[in-house]
C-alpha positions as CSV (number, residue, x, y, z in Angstrom):
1,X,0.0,0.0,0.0
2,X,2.8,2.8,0.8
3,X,4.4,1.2,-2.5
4,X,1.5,2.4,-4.4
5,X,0.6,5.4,-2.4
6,X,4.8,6.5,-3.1
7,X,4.1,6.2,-6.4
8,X,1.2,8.0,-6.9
9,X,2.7,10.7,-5.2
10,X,5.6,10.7,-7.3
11,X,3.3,10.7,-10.7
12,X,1.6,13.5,-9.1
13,X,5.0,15.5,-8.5
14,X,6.2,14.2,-11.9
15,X,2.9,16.0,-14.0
16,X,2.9,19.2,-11.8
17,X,7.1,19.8,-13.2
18,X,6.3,18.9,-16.5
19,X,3.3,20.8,-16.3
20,X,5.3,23.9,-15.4
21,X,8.7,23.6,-17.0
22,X,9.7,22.5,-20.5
23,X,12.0,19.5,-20.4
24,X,15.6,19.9,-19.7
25,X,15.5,23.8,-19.3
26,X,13.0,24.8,-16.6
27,X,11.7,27.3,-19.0
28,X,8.4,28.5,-17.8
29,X,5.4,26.6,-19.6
30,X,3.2,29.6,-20.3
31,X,5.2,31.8,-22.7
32,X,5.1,35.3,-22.5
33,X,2.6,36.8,-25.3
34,X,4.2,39.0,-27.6
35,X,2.6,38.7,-31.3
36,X,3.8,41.5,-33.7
37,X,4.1,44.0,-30.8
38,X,7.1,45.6,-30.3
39,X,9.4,44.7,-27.2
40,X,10.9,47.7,-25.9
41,X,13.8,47.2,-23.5
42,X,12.9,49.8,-20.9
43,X,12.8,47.1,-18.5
44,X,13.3,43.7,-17.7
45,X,9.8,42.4,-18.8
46,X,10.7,40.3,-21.8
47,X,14.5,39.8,-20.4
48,X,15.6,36.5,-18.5
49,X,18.9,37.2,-18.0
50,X,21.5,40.0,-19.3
51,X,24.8,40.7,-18.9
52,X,27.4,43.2,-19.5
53,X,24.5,45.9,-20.5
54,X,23.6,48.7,-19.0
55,X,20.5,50.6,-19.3
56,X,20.6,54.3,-20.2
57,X,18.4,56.9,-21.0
58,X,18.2,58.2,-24.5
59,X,19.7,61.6,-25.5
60,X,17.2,64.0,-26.8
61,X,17.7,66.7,-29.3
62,X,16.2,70.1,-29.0
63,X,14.7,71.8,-32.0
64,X,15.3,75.7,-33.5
65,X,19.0,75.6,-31.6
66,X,16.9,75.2,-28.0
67,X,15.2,77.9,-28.7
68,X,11.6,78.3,-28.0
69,X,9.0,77.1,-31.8
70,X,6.2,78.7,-30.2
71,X,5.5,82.3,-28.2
72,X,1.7,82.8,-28.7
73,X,0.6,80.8,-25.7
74,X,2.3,78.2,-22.9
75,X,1.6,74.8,-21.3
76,X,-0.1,73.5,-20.0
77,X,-1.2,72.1,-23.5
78,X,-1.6,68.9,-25.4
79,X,0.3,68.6,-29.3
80,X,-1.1,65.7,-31.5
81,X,-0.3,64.3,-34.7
82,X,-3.9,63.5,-37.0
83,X,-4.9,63.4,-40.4
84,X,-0.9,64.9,-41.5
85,X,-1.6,68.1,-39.0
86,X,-0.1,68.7,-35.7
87,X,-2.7,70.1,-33.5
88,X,-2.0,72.1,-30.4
89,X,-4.0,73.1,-27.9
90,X,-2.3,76.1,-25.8
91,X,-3.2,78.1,-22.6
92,X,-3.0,82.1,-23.6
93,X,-1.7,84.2,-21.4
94,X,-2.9,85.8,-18.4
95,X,-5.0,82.8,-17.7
96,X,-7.9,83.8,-20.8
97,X,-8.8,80.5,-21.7
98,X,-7.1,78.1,-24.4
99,X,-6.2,78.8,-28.4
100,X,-6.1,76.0,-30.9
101,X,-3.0,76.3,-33.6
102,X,-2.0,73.5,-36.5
103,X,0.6,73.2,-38.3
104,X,2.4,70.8,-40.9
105,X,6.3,70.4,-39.7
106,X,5.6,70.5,-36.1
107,X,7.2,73.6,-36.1
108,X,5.1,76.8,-37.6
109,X,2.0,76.6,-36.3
110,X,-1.4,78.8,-37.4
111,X,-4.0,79.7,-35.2
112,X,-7.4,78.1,-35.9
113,X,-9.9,79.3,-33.0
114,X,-10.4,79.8,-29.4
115,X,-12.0,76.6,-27.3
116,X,-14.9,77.5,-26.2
117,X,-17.4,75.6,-23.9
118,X,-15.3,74.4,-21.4
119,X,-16.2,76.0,-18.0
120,X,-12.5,76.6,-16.3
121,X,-12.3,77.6,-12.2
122,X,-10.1,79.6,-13.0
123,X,-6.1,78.0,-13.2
124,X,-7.2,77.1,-16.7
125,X,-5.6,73.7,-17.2
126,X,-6.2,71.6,-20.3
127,X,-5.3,68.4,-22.0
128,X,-7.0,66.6,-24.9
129,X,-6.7,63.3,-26.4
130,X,-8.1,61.6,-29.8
131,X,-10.0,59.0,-28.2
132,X,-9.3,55.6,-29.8
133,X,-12.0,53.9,-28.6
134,X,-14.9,55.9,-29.3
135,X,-17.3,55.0,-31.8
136,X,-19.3,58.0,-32.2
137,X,-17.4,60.9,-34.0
138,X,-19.2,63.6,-31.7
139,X,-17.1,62.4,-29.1
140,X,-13.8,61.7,-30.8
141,X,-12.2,64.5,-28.7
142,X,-12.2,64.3,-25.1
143,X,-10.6,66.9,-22.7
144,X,-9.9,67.0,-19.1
145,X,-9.7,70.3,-17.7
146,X,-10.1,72.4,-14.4
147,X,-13.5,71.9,-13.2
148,X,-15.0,74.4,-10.4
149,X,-14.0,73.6,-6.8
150,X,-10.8,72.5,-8.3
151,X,-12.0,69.5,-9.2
152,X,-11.2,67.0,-12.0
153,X,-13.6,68.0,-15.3
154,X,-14.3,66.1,-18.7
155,X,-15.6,67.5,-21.9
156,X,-16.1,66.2,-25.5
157,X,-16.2,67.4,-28.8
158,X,-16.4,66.4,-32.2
159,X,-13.7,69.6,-33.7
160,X,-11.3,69.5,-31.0
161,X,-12.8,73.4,-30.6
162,X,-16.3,73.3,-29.7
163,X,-17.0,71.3,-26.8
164,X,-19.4,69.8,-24.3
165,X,-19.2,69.1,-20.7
166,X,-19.6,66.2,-19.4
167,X,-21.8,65.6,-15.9
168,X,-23.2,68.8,-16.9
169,X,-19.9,70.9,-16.2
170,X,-19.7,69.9,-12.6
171,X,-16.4,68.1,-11.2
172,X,-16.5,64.2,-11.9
173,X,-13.6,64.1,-8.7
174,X,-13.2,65.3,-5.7
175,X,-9.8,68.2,-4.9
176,X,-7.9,67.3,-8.2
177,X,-5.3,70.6,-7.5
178,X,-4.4,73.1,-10.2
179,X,-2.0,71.0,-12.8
180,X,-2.7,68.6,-15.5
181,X,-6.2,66.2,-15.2
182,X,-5.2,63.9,-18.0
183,X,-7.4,61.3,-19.3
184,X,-6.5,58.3,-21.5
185,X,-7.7,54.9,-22.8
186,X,-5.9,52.0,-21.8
187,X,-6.7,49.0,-24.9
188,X,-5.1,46.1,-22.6
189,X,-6.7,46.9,-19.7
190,X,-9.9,48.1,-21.2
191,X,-10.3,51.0,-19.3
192,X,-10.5,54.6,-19.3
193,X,-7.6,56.1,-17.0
194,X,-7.5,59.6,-15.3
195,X,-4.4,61.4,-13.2
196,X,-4.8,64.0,-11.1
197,X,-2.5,65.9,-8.5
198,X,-4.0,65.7,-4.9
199,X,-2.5,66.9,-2.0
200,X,-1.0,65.2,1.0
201,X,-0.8,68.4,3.7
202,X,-2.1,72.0,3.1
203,X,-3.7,72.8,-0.7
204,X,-1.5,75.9,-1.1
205,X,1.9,77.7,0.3
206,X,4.9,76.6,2.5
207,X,2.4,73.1,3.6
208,X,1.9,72.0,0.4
209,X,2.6,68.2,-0.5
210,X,2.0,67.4,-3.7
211,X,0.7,64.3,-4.9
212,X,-1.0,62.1,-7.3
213,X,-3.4,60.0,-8.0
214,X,-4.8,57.2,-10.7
215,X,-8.2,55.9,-11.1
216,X,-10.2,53.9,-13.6
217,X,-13.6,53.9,-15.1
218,X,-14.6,51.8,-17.7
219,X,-17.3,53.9,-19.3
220,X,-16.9,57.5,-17.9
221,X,-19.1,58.9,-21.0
222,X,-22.6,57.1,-19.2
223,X,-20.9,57.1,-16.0
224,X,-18.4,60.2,-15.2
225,X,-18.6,59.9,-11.7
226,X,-17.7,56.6,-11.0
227,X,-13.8,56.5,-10.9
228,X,-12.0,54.3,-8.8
229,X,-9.2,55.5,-7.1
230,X,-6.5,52.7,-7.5
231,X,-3.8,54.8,-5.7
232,X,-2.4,57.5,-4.2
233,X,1.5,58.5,-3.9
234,X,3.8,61.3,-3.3
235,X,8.0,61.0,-3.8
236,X,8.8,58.9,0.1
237,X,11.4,56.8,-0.4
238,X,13.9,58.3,1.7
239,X,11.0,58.9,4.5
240,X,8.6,62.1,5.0
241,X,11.8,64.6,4.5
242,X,11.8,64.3,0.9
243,X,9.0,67.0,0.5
244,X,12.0,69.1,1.1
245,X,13.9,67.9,-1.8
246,X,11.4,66.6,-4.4
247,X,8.1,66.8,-5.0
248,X,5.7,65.5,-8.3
249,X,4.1,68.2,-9.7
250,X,1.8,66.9,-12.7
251,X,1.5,63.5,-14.0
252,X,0.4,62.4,-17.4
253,X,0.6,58.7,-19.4
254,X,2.0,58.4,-22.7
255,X,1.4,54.5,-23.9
256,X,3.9,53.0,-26.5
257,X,3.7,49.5,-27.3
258,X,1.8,48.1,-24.2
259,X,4.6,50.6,-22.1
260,X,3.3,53.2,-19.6
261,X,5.5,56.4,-20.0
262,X,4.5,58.8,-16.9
263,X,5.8,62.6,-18.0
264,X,6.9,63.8,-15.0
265,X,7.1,67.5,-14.0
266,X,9.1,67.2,-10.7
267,X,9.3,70.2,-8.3
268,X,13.1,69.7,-6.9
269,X,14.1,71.5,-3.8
270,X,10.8,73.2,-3.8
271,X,10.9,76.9,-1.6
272,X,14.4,76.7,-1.6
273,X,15.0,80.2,-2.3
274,X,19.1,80.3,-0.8
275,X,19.8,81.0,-5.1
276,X,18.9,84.9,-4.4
277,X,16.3,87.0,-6.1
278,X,15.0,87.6,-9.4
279,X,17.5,86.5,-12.2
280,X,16.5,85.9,-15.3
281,X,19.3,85.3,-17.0
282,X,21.4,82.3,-14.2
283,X,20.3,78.9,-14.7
284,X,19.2,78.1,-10.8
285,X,19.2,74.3,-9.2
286,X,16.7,75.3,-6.6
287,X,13.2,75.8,-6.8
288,X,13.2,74.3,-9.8
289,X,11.1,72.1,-11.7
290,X,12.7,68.6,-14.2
291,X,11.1,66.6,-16.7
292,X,11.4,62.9,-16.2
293,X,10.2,59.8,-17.7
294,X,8.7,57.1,-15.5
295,X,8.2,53.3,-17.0
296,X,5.4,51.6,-16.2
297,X,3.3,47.8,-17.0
298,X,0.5,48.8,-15.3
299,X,0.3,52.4,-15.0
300,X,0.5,51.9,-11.4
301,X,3.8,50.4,-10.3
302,X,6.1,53.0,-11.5
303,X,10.2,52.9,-12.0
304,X,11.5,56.1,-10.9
305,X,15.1,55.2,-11.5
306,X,15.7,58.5,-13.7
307,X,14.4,60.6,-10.9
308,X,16.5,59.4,-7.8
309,X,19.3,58.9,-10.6
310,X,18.6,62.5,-11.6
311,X,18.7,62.1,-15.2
312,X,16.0,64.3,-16.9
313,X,14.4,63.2,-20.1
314,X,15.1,66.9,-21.6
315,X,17.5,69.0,-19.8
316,X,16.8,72.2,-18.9
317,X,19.1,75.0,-20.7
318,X,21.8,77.0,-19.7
319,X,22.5,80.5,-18.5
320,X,20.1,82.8,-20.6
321,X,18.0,80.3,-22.0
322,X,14.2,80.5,-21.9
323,X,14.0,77.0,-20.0
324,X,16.6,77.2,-18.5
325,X,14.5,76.9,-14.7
326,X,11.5,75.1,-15.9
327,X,10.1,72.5,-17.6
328,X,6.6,71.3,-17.9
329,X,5.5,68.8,-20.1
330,X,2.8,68.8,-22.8
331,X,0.0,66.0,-22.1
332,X,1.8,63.3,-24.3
333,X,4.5,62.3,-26.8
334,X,3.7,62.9,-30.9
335,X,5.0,59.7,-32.7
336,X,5.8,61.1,-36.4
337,X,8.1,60.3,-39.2
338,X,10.6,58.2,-37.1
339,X,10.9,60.4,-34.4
340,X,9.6,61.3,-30.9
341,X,8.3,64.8,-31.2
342,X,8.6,65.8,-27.2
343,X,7.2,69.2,-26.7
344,X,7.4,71.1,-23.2
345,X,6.5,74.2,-21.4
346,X,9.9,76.2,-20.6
347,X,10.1,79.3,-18.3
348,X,13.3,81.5,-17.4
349,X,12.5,81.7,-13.7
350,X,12.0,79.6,-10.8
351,X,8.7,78.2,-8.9
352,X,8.6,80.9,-6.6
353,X,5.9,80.7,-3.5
354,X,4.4,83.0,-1.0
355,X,6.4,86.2,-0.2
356,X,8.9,85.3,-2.9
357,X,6.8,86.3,-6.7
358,X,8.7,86.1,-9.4
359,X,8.5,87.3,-13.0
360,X,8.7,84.6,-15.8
361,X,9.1,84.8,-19.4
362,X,7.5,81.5,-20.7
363,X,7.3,79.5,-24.2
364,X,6.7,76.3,-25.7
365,X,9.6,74.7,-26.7
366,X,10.8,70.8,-28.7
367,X,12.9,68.4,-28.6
368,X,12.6,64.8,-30.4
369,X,14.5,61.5,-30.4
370,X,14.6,58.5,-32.5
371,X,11.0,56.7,-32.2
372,X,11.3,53.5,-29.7
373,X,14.7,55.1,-28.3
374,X,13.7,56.8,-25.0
375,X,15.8,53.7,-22.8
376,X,18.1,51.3,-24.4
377,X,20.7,48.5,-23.2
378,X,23.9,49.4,-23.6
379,X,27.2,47.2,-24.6
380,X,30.2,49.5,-23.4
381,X,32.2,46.2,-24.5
382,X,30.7,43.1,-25.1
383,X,27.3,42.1,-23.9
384,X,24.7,39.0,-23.8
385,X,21.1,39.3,-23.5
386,X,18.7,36.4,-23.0
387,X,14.7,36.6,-23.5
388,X,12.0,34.9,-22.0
389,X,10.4,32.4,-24.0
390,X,7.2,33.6,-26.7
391,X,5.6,31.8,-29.4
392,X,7.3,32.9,-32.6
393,X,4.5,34.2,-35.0
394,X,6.2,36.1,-38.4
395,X,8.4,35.8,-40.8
396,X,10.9,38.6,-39.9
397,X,13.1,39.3,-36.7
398,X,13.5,43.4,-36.4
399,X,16.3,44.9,-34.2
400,X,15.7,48.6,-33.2
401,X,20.2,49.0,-32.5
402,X,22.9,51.8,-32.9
403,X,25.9,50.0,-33.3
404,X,29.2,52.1,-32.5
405,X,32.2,51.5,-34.9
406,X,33.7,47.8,-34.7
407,X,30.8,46.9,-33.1
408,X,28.1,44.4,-33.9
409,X,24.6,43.1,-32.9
410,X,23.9,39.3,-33.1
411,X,21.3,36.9,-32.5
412,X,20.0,33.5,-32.0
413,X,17.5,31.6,-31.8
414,X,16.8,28.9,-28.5
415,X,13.9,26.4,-29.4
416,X,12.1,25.1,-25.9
417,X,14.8,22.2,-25.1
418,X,17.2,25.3,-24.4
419,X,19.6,24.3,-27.4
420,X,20.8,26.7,-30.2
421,X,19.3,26.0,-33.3
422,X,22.3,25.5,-36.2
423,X,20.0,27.4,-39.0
424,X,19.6,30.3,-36.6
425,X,22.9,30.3,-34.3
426,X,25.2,33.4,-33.4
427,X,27.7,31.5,-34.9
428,X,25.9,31.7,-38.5
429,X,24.5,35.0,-37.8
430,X,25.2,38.0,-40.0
431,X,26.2,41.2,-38.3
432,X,23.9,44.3,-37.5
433,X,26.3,47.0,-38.5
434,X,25.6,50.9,-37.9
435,X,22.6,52.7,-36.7
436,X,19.3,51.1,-37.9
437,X,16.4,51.6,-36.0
438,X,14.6,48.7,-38.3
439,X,17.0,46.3,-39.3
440,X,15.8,42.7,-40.7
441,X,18.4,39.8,-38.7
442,X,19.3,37.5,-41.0
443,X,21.6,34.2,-40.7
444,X,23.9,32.7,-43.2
445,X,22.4,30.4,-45.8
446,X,18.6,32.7,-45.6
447,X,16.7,29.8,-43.8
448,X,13.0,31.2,-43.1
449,X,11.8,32.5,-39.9
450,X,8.4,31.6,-40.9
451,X,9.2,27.7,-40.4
452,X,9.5,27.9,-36.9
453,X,6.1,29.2,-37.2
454,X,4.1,28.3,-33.5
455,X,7.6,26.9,-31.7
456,X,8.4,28.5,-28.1
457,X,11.2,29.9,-28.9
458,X,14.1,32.3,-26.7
459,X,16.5,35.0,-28.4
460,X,20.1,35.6,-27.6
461,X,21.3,39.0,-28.8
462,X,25.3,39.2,-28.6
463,X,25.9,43.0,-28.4
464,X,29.1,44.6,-28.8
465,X,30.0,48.5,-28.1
466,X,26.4,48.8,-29.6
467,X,22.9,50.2,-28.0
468,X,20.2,47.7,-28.8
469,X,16.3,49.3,-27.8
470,X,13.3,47.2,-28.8
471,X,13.0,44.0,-30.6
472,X,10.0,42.6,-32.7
473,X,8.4,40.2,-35.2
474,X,6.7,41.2,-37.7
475,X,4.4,39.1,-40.5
């Protein structure tokens, strides 16, 4: 009886491993989906193992010599690419309410009309996004604004001009504070998101703790109420002191290949007035306010490496430039001709705060970077990197790499058993020379990527003095 009863438990234990490991590797049994969808290398998600790489933040360029592409209005302001027009939607000065401007390089834009409909508190804070999932073109346009009792509001509008308030014009939150309410649609998740800034002390002056918050609602058009808050969060790691030093400012979500990019505008050292007066023309480090990039899977869980590594996504300029104190910025990211188009708010003076006004000159300014390039892995020398198994489905193998002279990017292919295939090994692999943010692997001899076709596979990328930022299949 034991003999039998050992023996049934050892079947038992016997299905539940091979149920959960693939034989002879211990490779995880459920692959990790990734279809056609690009694998960006911003984190470890799709990465077993690496070595000898180091992630790094991407270098931006800044437009017009760093000088400001737009004087008519500031941020905070939304710029999308539709139907071969950039549209931006601006605050004008003096807090008057919001302009509307298009333009065809991103770069000169015209004026087309004023918003109108939107009833602001009174901070006048806009964002608007192209609503993906909508199915009736009277609501294509959806903007969150500065609802009375500075409150979280949400409008709609067929023009991107003209719009209509949801809930009648009255908030859909509770205390949302005066920066960005940014809403968005999340396609994996299937729900609508919305930020806000909330406070965790006083709402105004030397108390103030700024915060944020994220909540979801799966049909805020028949429902704009019912948001669930899923959290709340203020900069903490190194314990309550840290107001002192940084503080988050606005939050907005930029998605990119199932990625959550938060745009940060981070208030560092905020009341820290020990700089001096007015100056308009020194680049101050107090007071100040940083854009960062956040990385998220989740839109909740957030890496804020680049913040406590203080690594800005676009610097702020230098002695005499227009931004050279702060940076705000716009709503989202413009995806457009292989670039990033990354526009921001810039002003020539710092934060300021009660008893300590200061005058600001402020513009809109741009800076872009090569599209899917915001974080990469980086081979100093040489590098390996390993990925978790996925069900191959395509014919072709693109490699998103800048490789550095006498470097090269390789790569092969692992079927499930955790042995190199000989069609598709390093050792037959041709090279990925130069910068090529698209370029097709290939192995000697041609053999098709299409015939492994439904096989678990893994990928080995051999990376020398090269950058290497997304991988993908396509059909």
């Amino acid at each position: 009886m034991e003999d039998v009863m050992f023996r049934s438990i050892l079947v038992l234990v016997l299905q539940f491993v091979l149920a959960t490991t693939v034989s002879g590797t211990g490779v995880a049994a459920s692959p990790l989906a990734v279809g056609q969808r690009t694998q960006l290398l911003v984190d470890d998600h799709v990465v077993e193992s690496r070595r000898g790489l180091t992630r790094r933040l991407g270098r931006v360029t800044k437009v017009n010599g760093g000088k400001p592409i737009f004087r008519d209005g500031i941020f905070y302001g939304t710029v999308l690419h539709d139907g071969g027009l950039f549209k931006l939607w601006w605050r004008k000065r003096g807090k008057a309410g919001y302009g509307y401007s298009e333009s065809r390089d991103g770069i000169h834009f015209t004026k087309r009309g004023d918003v109108s409909g939107i009833n602001f508190a009174g901070d006048f804070t806009l964002s608007v996004m192209i609503d993906p999932h909508e199915t009736d073109p009277a609501h294509r346009y959806k903007a969150s604004y500065d609802a009375p009792g500075m409150a979280a509001g949400l409008a709609y509008s067929a023009d991107g001009i003209r719009f209509t308030t949801y809930n009648g014009g009255k908030p859909v939150t509770t205390r949302a504070a005066d920066t960005y309410n940014f809403l968005s649609w999340d396609g994996d998740a299937r729900t609508y998101r919305l930020f806000t800034r909330t406070d965790f002390a006083g709402p105004g002056g030397a108390d103030e703790w700024r915060g944020t918050r994220m909540m979801t609602n799966p049909d805020p058009r028949r429902h704009p109420t019912r948001w669930k808050t899923v959290r709340n969060w203020v900069f903490d790691r190194e314990g309550k002191s840290e107001r002192t030093r940084r503080q988050i400012y606005a939050v907005t979500d930029w998605i990119r290949h199932g990625v959550h990019f938060g745009l940060l505008s981070v208030y560092e050292w905020p009341g820290d007035f020990s700089e001096g007066g007015q100056d308009n023309h020194k680049r101050h480090e107090r007071d100040v306010m940083n854009y960062y990039i956040a990385t998220s899977r989740d839109a909740d869980s957030w890496d804020l490496s680049w913040v406590y590594s203080g690594q800005p996504l676009v610097p702020r300029g230098p002695d005499g430039a227009f931004d050279k104190d702060l940076l705000l910025p716009a709503s989202t990211i413009v995806t457009h001709a292989g670039k990033h188009w990354i526009y921001y708010g810039g002003s020539n003076e710092r934060h300021g705060g009660p008893g300590f006004v200061l005058k600001r000159e402020q513009a809109v300014g741009l800076a872009t970077i090569g599209e899917d390039r915001l974080v990469g892995l980086d081979a100093t020398g040489r590098g390996t990197l390993l990925t978790r198994p996925f069900q191959l489905d395509g014919r072709r193998l693109l490699v998103n790499a800048n490789v550095r002279e006498g470097g090269s990017v390789r790569v092969g292919v692992i079927d499930r058993r955790g042995k190199m295939l000989k069609r598709f090994s390093i050792d037959t692999a041709r090279p990925i020379e130069d910068d090529q943010p698209a370029a097709v692997a290939n192995w000697k001899g041609n053999p098709k990527l299409s015939s492994l076709g439904g096989d678990v596979v893994q990928l080995r990328f051999e990376v020398e003095r090269a950058t290497i930022y997304s991988f993908g299949i396509a059909k």
